[in-house]
N, C-alpha and C positions, 0 to 999 in steps of 0.2 A: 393465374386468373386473368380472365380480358378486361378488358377495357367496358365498363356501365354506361351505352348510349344518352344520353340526354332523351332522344323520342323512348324509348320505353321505360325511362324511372319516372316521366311527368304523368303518363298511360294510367298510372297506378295510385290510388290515395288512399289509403284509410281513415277511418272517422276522426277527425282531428289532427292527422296525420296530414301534414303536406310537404312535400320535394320540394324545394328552388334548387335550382345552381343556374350561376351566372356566371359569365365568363369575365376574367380580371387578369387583365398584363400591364405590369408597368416594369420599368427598366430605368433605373437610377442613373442610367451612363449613357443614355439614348440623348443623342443630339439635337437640337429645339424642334430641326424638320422632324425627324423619327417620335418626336412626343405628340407632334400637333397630326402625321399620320393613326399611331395609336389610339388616340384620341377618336376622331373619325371612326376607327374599329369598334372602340368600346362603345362609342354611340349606336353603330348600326344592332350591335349582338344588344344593347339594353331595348330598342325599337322591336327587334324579334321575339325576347322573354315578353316583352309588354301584350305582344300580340298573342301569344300563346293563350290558347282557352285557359289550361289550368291554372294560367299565372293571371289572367284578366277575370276571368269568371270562377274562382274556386267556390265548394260546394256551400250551396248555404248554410248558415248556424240553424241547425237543430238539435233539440234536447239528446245527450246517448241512450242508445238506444236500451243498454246496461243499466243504465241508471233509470231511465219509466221503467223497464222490467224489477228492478228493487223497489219501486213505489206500488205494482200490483200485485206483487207477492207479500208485501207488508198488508193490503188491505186484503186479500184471501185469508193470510192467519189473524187479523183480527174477525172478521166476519165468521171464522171457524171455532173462535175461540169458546172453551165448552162445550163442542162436540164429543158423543159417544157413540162405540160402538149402535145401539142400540136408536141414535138421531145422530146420524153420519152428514158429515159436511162434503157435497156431493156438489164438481165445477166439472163441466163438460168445457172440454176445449180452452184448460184453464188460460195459453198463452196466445190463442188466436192465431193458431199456424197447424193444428193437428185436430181436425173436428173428429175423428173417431177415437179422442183421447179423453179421459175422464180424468182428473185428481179428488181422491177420496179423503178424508181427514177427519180422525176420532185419535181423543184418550183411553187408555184402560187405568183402572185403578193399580192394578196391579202390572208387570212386566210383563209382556207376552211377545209369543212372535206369532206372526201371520202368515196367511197365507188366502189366494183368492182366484176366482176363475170366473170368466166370461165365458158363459154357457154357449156352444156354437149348434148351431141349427141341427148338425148332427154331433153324435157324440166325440167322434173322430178331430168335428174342428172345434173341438174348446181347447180358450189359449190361457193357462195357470202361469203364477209364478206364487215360490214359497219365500221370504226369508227367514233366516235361520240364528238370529239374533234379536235377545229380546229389549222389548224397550216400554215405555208407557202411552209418547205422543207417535203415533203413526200417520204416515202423509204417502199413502200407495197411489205414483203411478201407473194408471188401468190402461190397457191399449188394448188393439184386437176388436173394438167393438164394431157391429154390422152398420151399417147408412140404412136412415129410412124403416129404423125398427125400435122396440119395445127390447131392446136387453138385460139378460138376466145375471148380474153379478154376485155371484156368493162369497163371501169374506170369512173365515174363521180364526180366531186366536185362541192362541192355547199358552197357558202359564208354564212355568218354569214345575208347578207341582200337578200339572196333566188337565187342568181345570181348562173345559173350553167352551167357547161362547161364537155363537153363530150370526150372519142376518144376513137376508137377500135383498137386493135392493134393483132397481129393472130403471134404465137408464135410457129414455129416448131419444135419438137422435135423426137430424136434419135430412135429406134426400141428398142424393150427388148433385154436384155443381154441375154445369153444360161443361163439355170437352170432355166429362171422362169416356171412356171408348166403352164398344159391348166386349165383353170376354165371355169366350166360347171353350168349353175342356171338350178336346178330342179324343184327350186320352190322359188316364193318370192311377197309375199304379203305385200306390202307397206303398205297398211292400219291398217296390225297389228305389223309391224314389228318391235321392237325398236331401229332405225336408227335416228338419230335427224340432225340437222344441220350438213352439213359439216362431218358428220359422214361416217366412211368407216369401212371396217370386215379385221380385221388384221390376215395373218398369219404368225405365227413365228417359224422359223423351227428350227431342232436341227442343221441345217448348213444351206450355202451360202444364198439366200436373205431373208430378210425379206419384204415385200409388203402388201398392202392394196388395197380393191376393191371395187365399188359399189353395190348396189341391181343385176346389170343389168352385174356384173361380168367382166365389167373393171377394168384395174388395175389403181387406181389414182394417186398412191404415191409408192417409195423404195428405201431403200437403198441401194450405190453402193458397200457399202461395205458390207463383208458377216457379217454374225449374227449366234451367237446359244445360245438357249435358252430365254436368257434374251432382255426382251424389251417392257419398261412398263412406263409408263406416272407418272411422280411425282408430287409431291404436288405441286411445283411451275408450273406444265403447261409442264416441261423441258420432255425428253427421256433418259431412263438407258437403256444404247445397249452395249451391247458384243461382241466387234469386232475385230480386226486383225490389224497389220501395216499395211498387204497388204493380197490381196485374196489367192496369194499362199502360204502365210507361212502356217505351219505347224503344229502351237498353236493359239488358240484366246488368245491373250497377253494384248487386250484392254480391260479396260472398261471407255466408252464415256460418259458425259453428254452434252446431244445433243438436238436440237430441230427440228421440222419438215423442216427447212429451209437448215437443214444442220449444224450450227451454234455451235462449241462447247462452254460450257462453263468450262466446265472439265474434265480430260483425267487422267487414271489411265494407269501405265504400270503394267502387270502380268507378275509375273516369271513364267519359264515354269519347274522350279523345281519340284514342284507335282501335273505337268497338267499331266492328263491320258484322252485315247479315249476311248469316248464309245462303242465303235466298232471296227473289226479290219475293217483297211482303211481309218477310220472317224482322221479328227485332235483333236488333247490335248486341254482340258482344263482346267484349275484349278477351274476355277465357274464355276460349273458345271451343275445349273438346274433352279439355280431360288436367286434373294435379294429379301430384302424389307427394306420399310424406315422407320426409329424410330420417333415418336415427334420429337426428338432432329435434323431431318435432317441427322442422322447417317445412315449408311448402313450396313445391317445383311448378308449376302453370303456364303452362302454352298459352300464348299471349301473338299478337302482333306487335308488330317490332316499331310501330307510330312513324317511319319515317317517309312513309310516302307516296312507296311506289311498290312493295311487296307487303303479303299477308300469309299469319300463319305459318310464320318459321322463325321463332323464335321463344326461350323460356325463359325465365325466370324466377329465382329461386326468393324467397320472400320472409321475414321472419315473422314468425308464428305469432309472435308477442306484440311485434310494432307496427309491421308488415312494410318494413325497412327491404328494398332491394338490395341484397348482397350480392348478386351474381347474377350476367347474362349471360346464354349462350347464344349468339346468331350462328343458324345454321350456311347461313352464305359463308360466315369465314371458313367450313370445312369443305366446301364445293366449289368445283372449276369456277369463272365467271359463265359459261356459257348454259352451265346448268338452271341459272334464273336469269340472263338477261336475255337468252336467245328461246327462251321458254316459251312455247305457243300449244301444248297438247289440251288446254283449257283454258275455256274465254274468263277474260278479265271479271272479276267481280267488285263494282263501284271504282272502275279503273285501276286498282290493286291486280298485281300479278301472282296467282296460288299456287306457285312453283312444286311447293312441297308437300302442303296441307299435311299438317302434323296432327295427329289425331291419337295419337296415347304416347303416354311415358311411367315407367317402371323403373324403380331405382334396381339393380344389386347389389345387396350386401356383402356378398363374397369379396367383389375386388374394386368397390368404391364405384361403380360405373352406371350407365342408365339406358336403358335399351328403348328403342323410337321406332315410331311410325309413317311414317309419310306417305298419303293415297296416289297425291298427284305424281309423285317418281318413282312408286310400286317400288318402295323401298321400307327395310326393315333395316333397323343399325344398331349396332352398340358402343357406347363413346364413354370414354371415361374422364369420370367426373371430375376432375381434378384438372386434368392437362384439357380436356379437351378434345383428346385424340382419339380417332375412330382405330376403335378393334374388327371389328368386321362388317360387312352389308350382305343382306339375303336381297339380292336383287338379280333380278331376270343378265345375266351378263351381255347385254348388245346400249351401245351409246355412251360407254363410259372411258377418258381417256384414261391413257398409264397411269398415271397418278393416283386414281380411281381403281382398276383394275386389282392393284394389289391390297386391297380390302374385299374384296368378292369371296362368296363362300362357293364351292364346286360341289354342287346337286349330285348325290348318291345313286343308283337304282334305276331300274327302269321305270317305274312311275313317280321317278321327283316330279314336282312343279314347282316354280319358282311363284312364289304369290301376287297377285296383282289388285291394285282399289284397296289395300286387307287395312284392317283395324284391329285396335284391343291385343294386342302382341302383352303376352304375360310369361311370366316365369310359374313353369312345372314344377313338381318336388322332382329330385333327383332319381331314374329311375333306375340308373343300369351304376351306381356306384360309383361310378368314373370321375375324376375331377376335373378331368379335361373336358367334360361336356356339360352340355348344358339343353335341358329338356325346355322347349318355347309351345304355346298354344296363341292362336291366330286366328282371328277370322276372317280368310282370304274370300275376297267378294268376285275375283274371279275377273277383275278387267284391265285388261292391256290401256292404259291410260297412256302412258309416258313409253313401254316399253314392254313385252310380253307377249307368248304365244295367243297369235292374232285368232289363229284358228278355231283355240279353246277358251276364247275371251266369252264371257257373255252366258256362255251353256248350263251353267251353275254355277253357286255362291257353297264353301265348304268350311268348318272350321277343319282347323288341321294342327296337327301335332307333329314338331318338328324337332329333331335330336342334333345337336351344333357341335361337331369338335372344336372348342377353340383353337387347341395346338395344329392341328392339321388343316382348317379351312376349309373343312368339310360337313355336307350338310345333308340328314336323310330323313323321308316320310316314315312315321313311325305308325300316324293312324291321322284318317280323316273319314269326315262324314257330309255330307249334302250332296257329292254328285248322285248319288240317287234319287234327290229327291226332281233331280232337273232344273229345267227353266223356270218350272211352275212357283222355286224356290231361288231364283236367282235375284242378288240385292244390286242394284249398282251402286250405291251410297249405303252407309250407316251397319251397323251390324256390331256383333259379340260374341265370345265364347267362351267358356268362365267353367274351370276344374272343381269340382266339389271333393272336398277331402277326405268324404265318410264313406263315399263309398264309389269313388271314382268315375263317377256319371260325367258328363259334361252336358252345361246349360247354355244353350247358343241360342241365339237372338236372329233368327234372318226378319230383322227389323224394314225394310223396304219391298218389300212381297207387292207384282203386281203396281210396280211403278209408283210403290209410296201409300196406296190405298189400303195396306192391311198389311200387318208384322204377325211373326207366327215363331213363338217361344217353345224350341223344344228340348227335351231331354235327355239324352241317349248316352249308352254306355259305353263305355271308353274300350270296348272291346273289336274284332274283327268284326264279329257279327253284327254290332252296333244297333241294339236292338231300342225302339224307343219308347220312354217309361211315362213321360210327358209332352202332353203338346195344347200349347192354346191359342186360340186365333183371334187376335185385337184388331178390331175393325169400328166403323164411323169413329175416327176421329178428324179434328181440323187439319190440313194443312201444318205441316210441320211437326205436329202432335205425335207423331208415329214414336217406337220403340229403340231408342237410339243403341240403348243396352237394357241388358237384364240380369240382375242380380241374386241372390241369393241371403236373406241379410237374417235372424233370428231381432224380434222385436225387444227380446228382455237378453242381454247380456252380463258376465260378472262383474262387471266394472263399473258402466255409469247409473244403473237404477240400485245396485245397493248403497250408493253414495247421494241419491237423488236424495235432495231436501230444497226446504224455501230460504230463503237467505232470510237470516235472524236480526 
């Protein structure tokens, strides 16, 4: 394990949580000159922590955020209390962060279980959930519900001895905020499409909302607070969102464990010490593209490395509980020096050098290791977790010395391409049995930034599906899709491409359409023909707003809504 920088463990705080380290030498045998030099050191390095934001300016004292959220779930179930089926205790938007979210709350006399559904404009989009355990005090999280409408909720229980009791109840809610974008369905085949239950097409932009929508390009669900980048479903059922104290501040300082209801369960504060924009006009932020979660429950997050003169290449792994930094990787320690000090393919952003610009990370579980993205060196790598040590690069082979060389993977076929600008690099399920390989999906944007066929830079954005022999270092096109769609479809930033399980589609994101003015989500089958099942065109949003990625997410899961209650 390396060495934990000083600039990126101070980068990082959570709510009550803060870092110090200070630097301390003494030497018991040092001779008076050698004490009074020392001395001298330990003054300058106390002058520097002094100067440090996080050590001069730590965040203010305010109440946890855990503990207001216990004080308005204590006054919900009293103001509920006595509710029935028949006079339902009925809170739109109980937590102030899901305005298309209802909490319903009634007793029955007797034990029943429930069950309930949000009537959808057509019959197709009504979004149900049943549980199947009965009880007397029921607290059902409602989601799914439409903006700007009169909806219709029907609730039923039914006793243990068949006995069942009914009521509707039609639930108003507010207009969309400004920023949400118009959505356009070009096309949507339900029959092929892999939408499941309660399933909605997530888009998550590089700022203000994030939102979901049906086949039929209603919006179901959002949140009110803004979002960028980060917003993905964990293992327990919960939401990782990266979001703000408030919509106008001026860094995303949060990051939430949240649930579709609103509900937190846990709240990180970020320094804005080494948040940078990705833009100019765009707000700071220190996670800047993408986490992901260990076995362990742990969190990995691409961060800047705060020290000064590079951004964007580096992570850190963070614990879930304390969000204690246990581990950094700097990507500089596994590349030449000349890979970021002689770096010039992209101008400096806020004088910071974006040598590498890391834009996803994917653990595997198979052999402890994490697979990476970097736009600006049209690089794709796998490193392992533990040492450190690079197993391979899917990189265009021109500009890399020996050193380098012998991690390069050697392109198969007459139509390899080596991917260039690509994002969102994931793991396939295994499809040819082999343990030596390994199936990767990419959405290569198609531009020679750092290195790459100059020729075909530019022409179109694909995602593509890549088959990796570990043992041999070799690497072939198994299937890709966008160079047909052309130019018309080409992203130079941003973008997705995301395997559906049920039924093998793939959901790609050419999120920068048109130089950022309009992102276009589409669907298509993971086959030669690649036929497409969905398509929807997001347009007027602000600056920044566009479709960073798109998701796939089911709004009721097994895990957090059967467990969903108010704290007693």
């Amino acid at each position: 394990m390396k060495k934990i920088t000083v600039g990126v463990v101070v980068a990082i705080a959570l709510i009550g949580v803060f870092l110090f380290f200070q630097n301390t030498k003494t030497e018991e045998a040092q001779q008076d000159s050698d004490k009074a030099t020392e001395k001298n050191k330990q003054s300058e390095t106390d002058k520097k922590d002094k100067d440090d934001p996080a050590y001069k300016y730590p965040p203010e004292k305010i109440p946890s955020l855990l503990d207001e959220q216990k004080k308005l779930e204590a006054s919900i179930l009293s103001d509920s209390e006595g509710s029935t089926l028949d006079d339902p205790y009925v809170k739109l938007d109980p937590y102030n962060r899901s305005p298309l979210a209802a909490l319903v709350i009634f007793n029955t006399d007797k034990p029943a279980k429930v069950s309930f559904t949000v009537h959808g404009k057509e019959d197709k989009a009504d979004i149900s959930k049943s549980f199947e355990y009965y009880k007397k005090q029921h607290e059902l999280p409602v989601l799914g519900l439409y903006p700007d409408y009169s909806n219709t909720l029907e609730i039923k229980a039914e006793t243990k001895s068949g006995e069942t009791m009914t009521k509707t109840l039609t639930i108003t809610t507010d207009e969309l905020p400004d920023y949400i974008p118009d959505i356009t369905i070009k096309t949507a085949d339900t029959t092929k499409m892999d939408i499941q239950d309660t399933e909605l097409t997530f888009a998550i932009p590089s700022t203000k909302f994030v939102y979901g929508f049906d086949a039929n390009g209603d919006i179901r669900w959002y949140g009110s607070g803004y979002n960028s980048h980060v917003f993905q479903e964990l293992n327990n059922g919960h939401l990782l969102y990266l979001g703000k104290d408030d919509n106008s501040g001026t860094a995303y300082n949060r990051l939430f464990e949240t649930d579709y209801m609103g509900k937190l369960y846990n709240a990180f504060k970020i320094s804005k010490k080494a948040a940078h924009a990705e833009a100019k006009g765009m707000e700071s932020t220190l996670i800047h593209h993408d986490a992901a979660e260990l076995p362990s429950g742990n969190l990995i997050l691409t961060v800047n490395d705060g020290e000064g003169e590079y951004m964007e290449d580096t992570m850190i792994e963070i614990d879930r509980e304390t969000g204690d930094v246990v581990k950094q990787i700097d990507l500089k320690n596994m590349f030449p020096e000349q890979a970021y000090q002689d770096y010039d393919s992209t101008e400096a952003k806020e004088g910071l050098t974006d040598w590498f610009h890391q834009n996803s990370v994917v653990y595997d579980k198979h052999d402890n290791s994490i697979i990476i993205s970097g736009r600006n060196s049209d690089t794709v790598m796998k490193i392992d977790y533990e040492s450190e040590e690079i197993k391979w690069m899917l990189a265009y082979p021109e500009g890399w010395n020996d050193d380098m060389q012998q991690h390069l993977l050697e392109g198969q076929g007459e139509d390899f391409k080596y991917p260039g600008g690509q994002h969102d690099a994931n793991i396939l399920p295994d499809f040819d049995n082999n343990p030596d390989t390994l199936d990767l999906l990419l959405y290569d944007n198609n531009v020679a930034v750092t290195r790459g066929d100059e020729d075909l830079s530019k022409q179109f954005s694909a995602a593509t599906h890549y088959r990796i022999n570990e043992k041999t270092k070799e690497a072939e096109v198994i299937w890709t899709y966008g160079k047909e769609r052309g130019e018309a479809f080409f992203t130079n930033i941003i973008g997705s491409a995301r395997y559906q399980q049920n039924t093998g589609n793939v959901l790609v994101d050419f999120g920068h359409v048109d130089s950022g003015d309009q992102s276009n989500i589409v669907e298509v089958t993971h086959h030669e023909d690649s036929k497409v099942v969905f398509e929807a065109e997001i347009t007027n949003f602000p600056k920044g707003a566009w479709v960073y990625r798109s998701v796939r997410y089911p709004l009721y899961t097994d895990t957090w809504e059967n467990t969903f209650k108010l704290s007693e």
